[in-house]
N, C-alpha and C positions, 0 to 999 in steps of 0.2 A: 241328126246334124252334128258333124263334127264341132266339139269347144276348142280355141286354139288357145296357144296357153300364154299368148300375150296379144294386148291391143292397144292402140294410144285413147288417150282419152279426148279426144277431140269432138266438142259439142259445134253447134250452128255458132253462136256467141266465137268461138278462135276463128269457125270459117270466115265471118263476116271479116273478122279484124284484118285476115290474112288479105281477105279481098279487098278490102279499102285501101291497104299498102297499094294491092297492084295495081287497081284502077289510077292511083296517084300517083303511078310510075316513081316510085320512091324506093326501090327495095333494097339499095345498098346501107352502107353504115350510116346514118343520120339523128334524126330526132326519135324517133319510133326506140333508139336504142338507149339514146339518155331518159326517156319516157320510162321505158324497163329496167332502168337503173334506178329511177327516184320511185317505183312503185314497191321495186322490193327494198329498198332502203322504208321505206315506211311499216315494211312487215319486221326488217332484221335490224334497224336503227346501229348501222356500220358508220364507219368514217367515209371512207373512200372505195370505188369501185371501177372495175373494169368489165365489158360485153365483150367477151374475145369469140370466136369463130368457133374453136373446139375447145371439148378438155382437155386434151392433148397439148395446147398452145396453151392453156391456161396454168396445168402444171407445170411445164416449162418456163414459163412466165415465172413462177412462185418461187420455183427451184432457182431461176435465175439470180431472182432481186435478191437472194439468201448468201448466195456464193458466185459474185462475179466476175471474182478471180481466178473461176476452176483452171483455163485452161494455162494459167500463167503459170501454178504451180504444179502443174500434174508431174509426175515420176517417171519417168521411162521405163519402161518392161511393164505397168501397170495400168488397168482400166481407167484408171482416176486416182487423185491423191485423197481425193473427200469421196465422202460415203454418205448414201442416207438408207435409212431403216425403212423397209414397207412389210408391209404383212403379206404372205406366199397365197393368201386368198384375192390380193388387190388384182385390176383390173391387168390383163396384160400392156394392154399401151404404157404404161408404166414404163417397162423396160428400156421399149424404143426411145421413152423421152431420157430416161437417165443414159440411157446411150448414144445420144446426139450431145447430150451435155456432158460425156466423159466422167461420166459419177458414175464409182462403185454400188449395184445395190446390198445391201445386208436384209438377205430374208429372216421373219418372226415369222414363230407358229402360234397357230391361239388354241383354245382348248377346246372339248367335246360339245362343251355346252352354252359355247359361245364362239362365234367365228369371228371375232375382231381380237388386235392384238390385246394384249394388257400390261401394266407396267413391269410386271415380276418378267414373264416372258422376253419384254423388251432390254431390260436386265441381262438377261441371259443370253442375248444377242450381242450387245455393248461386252460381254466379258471376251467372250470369243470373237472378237472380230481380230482381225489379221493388222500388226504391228505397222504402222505409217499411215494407216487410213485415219482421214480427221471425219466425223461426223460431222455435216452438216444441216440436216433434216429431220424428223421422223414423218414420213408422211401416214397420216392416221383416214385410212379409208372405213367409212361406218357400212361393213360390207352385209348389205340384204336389207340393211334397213337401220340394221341396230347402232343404237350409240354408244363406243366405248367411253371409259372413264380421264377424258380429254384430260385434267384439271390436274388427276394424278400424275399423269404419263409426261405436262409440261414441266413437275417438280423437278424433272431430270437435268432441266437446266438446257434442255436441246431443243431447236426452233418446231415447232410443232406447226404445220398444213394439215388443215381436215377436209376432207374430202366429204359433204356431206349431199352428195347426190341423190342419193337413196333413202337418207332417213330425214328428209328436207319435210318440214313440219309435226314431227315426232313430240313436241311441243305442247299440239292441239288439243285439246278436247273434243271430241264427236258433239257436233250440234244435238239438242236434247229433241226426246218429238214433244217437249211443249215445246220450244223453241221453232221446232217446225209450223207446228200449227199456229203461231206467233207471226209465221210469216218473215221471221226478222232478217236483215241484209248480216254477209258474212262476208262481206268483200274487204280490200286489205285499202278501200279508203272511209268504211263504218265509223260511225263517231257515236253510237250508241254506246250502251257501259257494258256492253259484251266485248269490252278491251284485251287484248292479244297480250300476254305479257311477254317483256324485254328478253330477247333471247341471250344469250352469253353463251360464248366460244372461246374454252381457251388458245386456241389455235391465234399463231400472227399471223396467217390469212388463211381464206375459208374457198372451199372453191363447189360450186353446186352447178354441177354439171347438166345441162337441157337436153340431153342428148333423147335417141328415141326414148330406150327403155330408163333412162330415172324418173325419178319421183315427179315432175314435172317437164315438158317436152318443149322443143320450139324445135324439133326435127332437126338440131344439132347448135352447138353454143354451149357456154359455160360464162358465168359469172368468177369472177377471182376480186374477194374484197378484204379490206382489214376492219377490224372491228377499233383499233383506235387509233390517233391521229400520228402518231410517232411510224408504224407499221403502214398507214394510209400513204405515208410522204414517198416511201420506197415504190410504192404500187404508180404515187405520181411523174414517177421517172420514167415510166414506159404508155404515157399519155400520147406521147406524139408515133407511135408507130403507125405504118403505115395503114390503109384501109383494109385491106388484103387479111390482119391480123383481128381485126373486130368484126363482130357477129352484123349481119345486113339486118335490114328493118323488116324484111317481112317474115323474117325468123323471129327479131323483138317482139311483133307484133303479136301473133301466138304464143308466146312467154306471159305477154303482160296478161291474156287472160285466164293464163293457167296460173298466177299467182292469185288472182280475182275470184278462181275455183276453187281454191287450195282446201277451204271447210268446207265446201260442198262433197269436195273428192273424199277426203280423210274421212269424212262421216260415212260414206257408201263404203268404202275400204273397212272402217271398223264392223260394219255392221255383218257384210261377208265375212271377217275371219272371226265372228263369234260365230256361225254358223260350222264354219271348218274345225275350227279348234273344239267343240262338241266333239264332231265327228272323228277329232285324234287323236281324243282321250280313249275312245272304243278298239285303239289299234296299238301292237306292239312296237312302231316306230315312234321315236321320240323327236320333240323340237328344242328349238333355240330361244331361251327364256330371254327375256328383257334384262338388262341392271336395275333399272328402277321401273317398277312394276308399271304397268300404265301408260309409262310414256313409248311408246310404240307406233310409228305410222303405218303400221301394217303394207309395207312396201310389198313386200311378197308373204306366201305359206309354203313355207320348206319341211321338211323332213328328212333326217337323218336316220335310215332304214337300215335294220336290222337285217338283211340282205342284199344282194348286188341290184345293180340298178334292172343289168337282162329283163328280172323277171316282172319286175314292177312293170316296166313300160312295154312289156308286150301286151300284161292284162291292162293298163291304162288305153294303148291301142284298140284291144279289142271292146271297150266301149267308146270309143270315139270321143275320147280327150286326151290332148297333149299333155304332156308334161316334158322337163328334160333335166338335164342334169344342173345343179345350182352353181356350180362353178367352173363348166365348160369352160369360159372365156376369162381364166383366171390365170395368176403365172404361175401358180402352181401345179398348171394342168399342162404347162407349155414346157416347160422348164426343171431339171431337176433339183430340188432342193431338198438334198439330204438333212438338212438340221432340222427340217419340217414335216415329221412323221403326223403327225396331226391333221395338219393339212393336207398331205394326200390323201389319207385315208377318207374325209370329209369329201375331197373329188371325188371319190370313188360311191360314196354311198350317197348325198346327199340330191334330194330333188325338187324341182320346185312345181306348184299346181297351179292354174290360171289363176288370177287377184288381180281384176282391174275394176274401178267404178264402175263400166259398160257391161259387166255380168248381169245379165237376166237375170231374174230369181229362179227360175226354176231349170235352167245352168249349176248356179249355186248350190242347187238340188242335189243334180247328178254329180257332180264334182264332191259333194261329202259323202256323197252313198259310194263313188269311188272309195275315199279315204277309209271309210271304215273296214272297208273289205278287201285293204289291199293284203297279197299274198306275204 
């Protein structure tokens, strides 16, 4: 039976929730959404928040409260008079949103052994950027999972958005198996002393994308929040739009109990890529280390192959598991950017293997016995 190389994680627990929206003919923006707002405020302890429809609106959102004035002052003969920074790995929607908003983007490359930008890099972007652009963003995408060095990269003095869809609870700890057999609750309203510690982001606002494939789903939505009251007030100014721009409840509804999961998942996630990562130490392709050891939500298992992708995925094919490429859907795969040798080259070889909680084990199996033996 073929493994496909992605699945949501969707238990009975989101169906019921989903269905109690529709029975209660409630599914547009309402309570279900501020419901989802004070659940993850109690995981992420933010100021202020928004449930917007997409990441797409929610970047644009962030981008906006930042620079309101793009279109007043933009240049003639130019894309924009302000620029924001993104990494040539970040999603492609990116672009279209900086290009409804008249913003220049300025691509970063990141390095071999690490796919998010960093501040040296970013550096090196800032020097070469083209005379009359003002910077007014870095948008900081933690791309696969990993989290870059947020804290350094804010020293610059430029408004920082972190994009943390993908490495959303990188945080956690893997429940222990005494802890399992303990039986103990891991939900995000637990009052026992298995206490979550306070997250900190240096980013002026955070946006964690629901979309299918991040780290947590509501089959599309994004949150956009500030972490303190100054940044909150700016996010308070785009309170009143209209319905149209905030996420519906029966999307909330499936959010709230994928934040209610979130250690249940991370722990199945952990547990599978200690199985994998065995199996890619026995193989001459190399991965994408952590910055700080440990803290990892195992969002995916990538590898960076020491040969082109052809041959990998014909033998992946011929056992009947998917795999694809890790940055298909990136702008550096759509788009040329020449200052970003790194990052193409990463399009080019980098792939990713199925990793989702709903892996069987003995899927788990087949998919390391792949890894070891790949060509």
């Amino acid at each position: 039976m073929k493994i496909e190389i992605y699945s949501p994680t969707i238990r009975r627990k989101e169906m019921d929730s989903v269905l109690t929206a529709m029975v209660e003919e409630k599914i547009g923006p309402g309570e279900r959404s501020r419901l989802l707002i004070q659940t993850a405020k109690e995981q992420l302890h933010f100021d202020y928040a928004l449930a917007l429809r997409s990441s797409a609106v929610a970047l644009f959102t962030a981008i906006k409260a930042l620079s309101p004035d793009q279109h007043d002052n933009s240049v003639e003969g130019q894309v924009g008079s302000k620029a924001v920074i993104i990494s040539a790995l970040s999603p492609r929607y990116y672009l279209q949103v900086l290009q409804d908003l008249d913003i220049t983007p300025l691509y970063c490359d990141v390095s071999y052994d690490f796919p998010c930008m960093s501040r040296e890099l970013i550096e090196n972007t800032i020097a070469k950027k083209p005379q009359g652009l003002e910077i007014c963003a870095i948008v900081l995408h933690h791309t696969l999972g990993f989290t870059p060095d947020s804290a350094s990269i804010a020293e610059l003095g430029i408004p920082v958005i972190e994009d943390i869809s993908q490495s959303y609870g990188s945080w956690l700890k893997p429940i222990s198996k005494k802890d399992k057999q303990d039986d103990l609750p891991f939900s995000s309203t637990d009052k026992s002393d298995k206490e979550e510690p306070i997250v900190k982001f240096s980013g002026v606002f955070c946006i964690l994308g629901l979309e299918e494939r991040d780290m947590l789903t509501s089959g599309g939505g994004a949150l956009l929040f500030a972490m303190n009251r100054k940044e909150g007030m700016l996010l308070r100014n785009y309170a009143a739009l209209a319905d149209e721009y905030f996420m519906p409840d029966i999307n909330s509804a499936l959010a709230i109990v994928q934040f209610k999961e979130l250690h249940r998942n991370i722990t199945r996630r952990h547990e599978i890529a200690e199985v994998y990562i065995q199996a890619g130490l026995r193989t001459r392709h190399k991965r994408f280390i952590p910055i700080n050891d440990g803290e990892y939500c195992n969002y995916a298992f990538s590898l960076v192959l020491e040969t082109g992708l052809k041959d990998v995925t014909a033998y992946a094919k011929k056992k009947e598991i998917e795999i694809e490429n890790a940055f298909e859907h990136t702008i550096a795969n759509s788009v040329h950017c020449d200052d970003c040798p790194v990052s193409k080259s990463l399009v080019m070889r980098t792939v990713l293997f199925p990793m989702y909680p709903r892996l069987r084990s003995h899927d788990v199996e087949r998919v390391s016995r792949l890894i070891m033996t790949l060509p």
